[in-house]
Every structure is written in structure tokens, then in C-alpha cells.
C-alpha atoms as a printed R data frame, in Angstrom:
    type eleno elety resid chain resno       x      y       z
1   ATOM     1    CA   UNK     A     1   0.000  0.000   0.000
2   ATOM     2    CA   UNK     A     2   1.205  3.638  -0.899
3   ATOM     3    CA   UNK     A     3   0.868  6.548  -2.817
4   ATOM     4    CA   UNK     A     4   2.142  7.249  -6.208
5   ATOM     5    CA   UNK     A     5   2.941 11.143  -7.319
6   ATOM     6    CA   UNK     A     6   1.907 10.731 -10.692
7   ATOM     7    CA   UNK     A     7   1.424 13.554 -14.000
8   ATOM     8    CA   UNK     A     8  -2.636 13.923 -14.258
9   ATOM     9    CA   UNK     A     9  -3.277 12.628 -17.786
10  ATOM    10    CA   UNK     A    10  -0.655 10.117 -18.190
11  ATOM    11    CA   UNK     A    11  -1.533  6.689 -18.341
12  ATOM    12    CA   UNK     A    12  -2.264  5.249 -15.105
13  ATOM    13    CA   UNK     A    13   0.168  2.328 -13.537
14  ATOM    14    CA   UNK     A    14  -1.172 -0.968 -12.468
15  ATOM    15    CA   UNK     A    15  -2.093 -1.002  -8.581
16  ATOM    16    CA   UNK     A    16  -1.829  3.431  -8.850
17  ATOM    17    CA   UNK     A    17  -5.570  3.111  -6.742
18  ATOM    18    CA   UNK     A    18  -8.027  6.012  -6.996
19  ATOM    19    CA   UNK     A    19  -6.017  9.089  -8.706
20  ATOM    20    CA   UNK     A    20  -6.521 12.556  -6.190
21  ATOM    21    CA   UNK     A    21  -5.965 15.896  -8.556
22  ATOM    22    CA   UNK     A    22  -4.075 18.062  -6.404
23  ATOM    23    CA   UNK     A    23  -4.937 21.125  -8.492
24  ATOM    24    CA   UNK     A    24  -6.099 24.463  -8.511
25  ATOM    25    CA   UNK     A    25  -7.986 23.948 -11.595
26  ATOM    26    CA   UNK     A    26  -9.646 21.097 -13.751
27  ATOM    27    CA   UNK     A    27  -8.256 20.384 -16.985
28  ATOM    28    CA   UNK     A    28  -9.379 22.891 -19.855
29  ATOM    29    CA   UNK     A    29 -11.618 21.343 -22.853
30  ATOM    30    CA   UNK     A    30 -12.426 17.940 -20.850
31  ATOM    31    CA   UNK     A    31 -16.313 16.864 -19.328
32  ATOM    32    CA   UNK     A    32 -16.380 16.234 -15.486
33  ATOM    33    CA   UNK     A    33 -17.829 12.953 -16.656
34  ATOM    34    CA   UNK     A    34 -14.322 12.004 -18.600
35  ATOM    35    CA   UNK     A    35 -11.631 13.243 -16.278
36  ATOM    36    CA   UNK     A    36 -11.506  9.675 -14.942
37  ATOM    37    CA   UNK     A    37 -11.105  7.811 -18.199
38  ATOM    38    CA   UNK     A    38  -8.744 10.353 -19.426
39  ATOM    39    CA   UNK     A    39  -6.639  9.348 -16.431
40  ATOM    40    CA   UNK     A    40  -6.944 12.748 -14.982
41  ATOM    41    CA   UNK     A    41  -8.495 12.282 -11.593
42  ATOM    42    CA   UNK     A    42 -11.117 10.472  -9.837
43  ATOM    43    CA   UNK     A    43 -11.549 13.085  -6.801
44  ATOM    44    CA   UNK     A    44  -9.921 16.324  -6.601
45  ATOM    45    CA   UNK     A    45  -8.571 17.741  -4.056
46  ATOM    46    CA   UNK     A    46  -8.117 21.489  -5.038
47  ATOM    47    CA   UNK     A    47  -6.780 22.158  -1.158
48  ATOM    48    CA   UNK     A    48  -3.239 20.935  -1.824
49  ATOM    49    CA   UNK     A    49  -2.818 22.905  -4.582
50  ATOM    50    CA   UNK     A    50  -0.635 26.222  -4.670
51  ATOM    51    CA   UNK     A    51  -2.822 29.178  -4.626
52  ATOM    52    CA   UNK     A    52  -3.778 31.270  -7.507
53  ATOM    53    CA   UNK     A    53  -1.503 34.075  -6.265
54  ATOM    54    CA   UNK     A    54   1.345 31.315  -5.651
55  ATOM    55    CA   UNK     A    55   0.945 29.883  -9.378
56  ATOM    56    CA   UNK     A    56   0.921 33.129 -10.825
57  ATOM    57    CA   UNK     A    57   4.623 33.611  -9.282
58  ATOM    58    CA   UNK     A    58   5.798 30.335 -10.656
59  ATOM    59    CA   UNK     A    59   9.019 29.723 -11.426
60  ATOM    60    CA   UNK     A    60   8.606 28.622 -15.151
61  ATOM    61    CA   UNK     A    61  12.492 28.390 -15.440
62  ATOM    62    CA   UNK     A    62  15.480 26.586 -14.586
63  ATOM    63    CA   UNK     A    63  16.294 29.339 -11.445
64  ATOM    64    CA   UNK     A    64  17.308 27.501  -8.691
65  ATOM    65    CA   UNK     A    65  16.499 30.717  -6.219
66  ATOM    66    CA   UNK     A    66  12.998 31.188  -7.722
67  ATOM    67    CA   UNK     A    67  12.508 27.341  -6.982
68  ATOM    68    CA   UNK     A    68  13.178 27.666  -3.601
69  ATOM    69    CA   UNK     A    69  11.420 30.695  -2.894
70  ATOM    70    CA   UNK     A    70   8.204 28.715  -4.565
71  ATOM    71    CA   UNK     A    71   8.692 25.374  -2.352
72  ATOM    72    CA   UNK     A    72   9.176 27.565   0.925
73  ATOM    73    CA   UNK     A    73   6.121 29.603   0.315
74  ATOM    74    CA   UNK     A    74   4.333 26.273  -0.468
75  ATOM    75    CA   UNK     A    75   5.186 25.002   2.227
76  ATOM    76    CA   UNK     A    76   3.904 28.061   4.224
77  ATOM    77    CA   UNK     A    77   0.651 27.456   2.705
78  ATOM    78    CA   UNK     A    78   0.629 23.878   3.601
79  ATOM    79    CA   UNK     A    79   0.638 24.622   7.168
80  ATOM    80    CA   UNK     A    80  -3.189 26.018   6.841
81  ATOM    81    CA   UNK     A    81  -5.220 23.729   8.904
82  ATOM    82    CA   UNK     A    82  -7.761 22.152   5.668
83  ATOM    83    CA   UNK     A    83  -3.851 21.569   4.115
84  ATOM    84    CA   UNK     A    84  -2.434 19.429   7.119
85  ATOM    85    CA   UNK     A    85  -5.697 17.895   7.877
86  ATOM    86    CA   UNK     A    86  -6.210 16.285   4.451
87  ATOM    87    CA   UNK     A    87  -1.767 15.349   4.650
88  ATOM    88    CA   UNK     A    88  -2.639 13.721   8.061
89  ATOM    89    CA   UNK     A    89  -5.507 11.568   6.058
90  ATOM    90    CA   UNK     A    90  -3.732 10.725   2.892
91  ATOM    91    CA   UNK     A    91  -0.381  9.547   5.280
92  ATOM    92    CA   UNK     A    92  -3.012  7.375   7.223
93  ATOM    93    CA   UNK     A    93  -4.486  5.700   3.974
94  ATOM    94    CA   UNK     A    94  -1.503  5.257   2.386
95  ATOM    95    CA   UNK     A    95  -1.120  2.707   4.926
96  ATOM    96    CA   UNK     A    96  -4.172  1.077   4.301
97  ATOM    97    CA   UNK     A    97  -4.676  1.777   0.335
98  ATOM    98    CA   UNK     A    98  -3.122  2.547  -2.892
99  ATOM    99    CA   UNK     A    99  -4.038  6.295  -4.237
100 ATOM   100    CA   UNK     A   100  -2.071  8.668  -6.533
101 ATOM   101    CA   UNK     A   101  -1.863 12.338  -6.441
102 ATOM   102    CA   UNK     A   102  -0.606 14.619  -9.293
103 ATOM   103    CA   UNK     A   103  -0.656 17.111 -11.150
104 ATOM   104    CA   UNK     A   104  -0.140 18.439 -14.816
105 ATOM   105    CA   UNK     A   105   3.359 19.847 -15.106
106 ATOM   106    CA   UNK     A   106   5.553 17.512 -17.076
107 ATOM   107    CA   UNK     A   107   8.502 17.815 -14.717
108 ATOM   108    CA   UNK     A   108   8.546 16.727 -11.245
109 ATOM   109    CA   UNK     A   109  11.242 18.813 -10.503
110 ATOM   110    CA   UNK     A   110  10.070 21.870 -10.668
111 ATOM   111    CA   UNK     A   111   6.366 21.261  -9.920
112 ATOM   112    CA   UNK     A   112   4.701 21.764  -6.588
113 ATOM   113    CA   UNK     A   113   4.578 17.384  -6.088
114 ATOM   114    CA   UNK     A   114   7.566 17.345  -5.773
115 ATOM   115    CA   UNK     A   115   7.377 19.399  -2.752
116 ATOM   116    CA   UNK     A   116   4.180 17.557  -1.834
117 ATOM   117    CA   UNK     A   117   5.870 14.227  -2.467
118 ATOM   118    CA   UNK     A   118   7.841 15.636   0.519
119 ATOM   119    CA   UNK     A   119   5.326 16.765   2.386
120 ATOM   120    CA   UNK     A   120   3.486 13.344   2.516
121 ATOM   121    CA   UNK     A   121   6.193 11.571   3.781
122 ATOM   122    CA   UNK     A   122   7.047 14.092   6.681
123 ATOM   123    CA   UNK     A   123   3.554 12.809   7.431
124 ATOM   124    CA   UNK     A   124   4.391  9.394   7.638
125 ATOM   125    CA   UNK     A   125   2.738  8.518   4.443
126 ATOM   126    CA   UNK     A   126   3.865  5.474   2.569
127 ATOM   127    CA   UNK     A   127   5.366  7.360  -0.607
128 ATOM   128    CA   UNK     A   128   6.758  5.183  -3.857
């Protein structure tokens, strides 16, 4: 049992369990009804997301200072209590369950799961 941080809209791996779109928005041109069978998501969770005023100061290059100054202020905003509730929760089933959480960007790196990948196993979650 664990969770996998996945890209929303890749194909899904066998075992990934129910797929959790940690998002601040749904993807653009797609019904609610298809986001599952598009491998996008099969709940979203829009609460461990960055904020709109966090994404629009997204580091969309390879600046190492930007990056940090992203992560840390993610961080910050994981703190809220709705934020660490819902980490406490996911660490707990990912002892129980499989489940995914993702996102769009195409790399990890610079995308705010990697800093949630982080965050989840600070928690105690089971992280692959």
C-alpha cells in the first residue's frame, strides 16, 4: 500500500488506486464525466494545490532561487489547517490503500509534487 505522485493525464500504472488531482484547476476542454477515463483524476482535491496568487509567481524556469522561494512559500501554505488535515488523512491511507496524487506539469522537478511528495512523507505517508 502507498501513494504514487503521478502527472494527471498520463496513463495510469497498475495497482496506482483512486487518482486525487491536487490542483487548482480542472483540466481545460475535458467533461467532469471524462476526467476519470482520461486518467486525470477520480476526486480532486483542489486544497493541496498552490494558490492562484502562488501559481501566478511560478518559477517557469530553470532558477534555482525562484525554486526555492516557490517550495518555501508552499510550504507556508501547507501549514493552513484544511492543508495538514487532508496530509494527516492521505499519510493514514496510504497505509491502508493505494491512491495517486498529481498534477499536470511535465517535470517533477520543478512542480509543486515534488514538494508535496515531501510533504506526505514528513507525514508518515507510505510514498513510492
Amino acid at each position: 500500500m502507498a501513494i504514487r505522485v503521478v502527472r494527471l493525464g498520463a496513463p495510469r500504472a497498475p495497482g496506482e488506486g483512486l487518482r486525487l488531482g491536487t490542483v487548482r484547476r480542472p483540466p481545460r476542454g475535458v467533461a467532469k464525466t471524462e476526467y476519470a477515463s482520461r486518467d486525470f483524476y477520480d476526486a480532486w482535491l483542489p486544497e493541496l494545490a498552490p494558490s492562484d496568487t502562488l501559481l501566478s509567481r511560478a518559477p517557469r524556469i530553470a532558477d534555482d532561487s525562484a525554486w526555492r522561494q516557490f517550495a518555501k512559500r508552499y510550504r507556508a501554505e501547507m501549514k493552513r489547517p484544511e492543508a495538514e488535515r487532508l496530509l494527516v488523512v492521505l499519510a493514514a491511507l496510504s497505509r491502508q490503500t493505494d491512491l495517486s496524487v498529481g498534477c499536470y506539469c511535465a517535470d517533477e522537478r520543478r512542480c509543486h509534487r515534488s514538494v508535496l511528495r515531501a510533504l506526505l512523507q514528513e507525514h508518515g505517508a507510505m510514498v513510492l
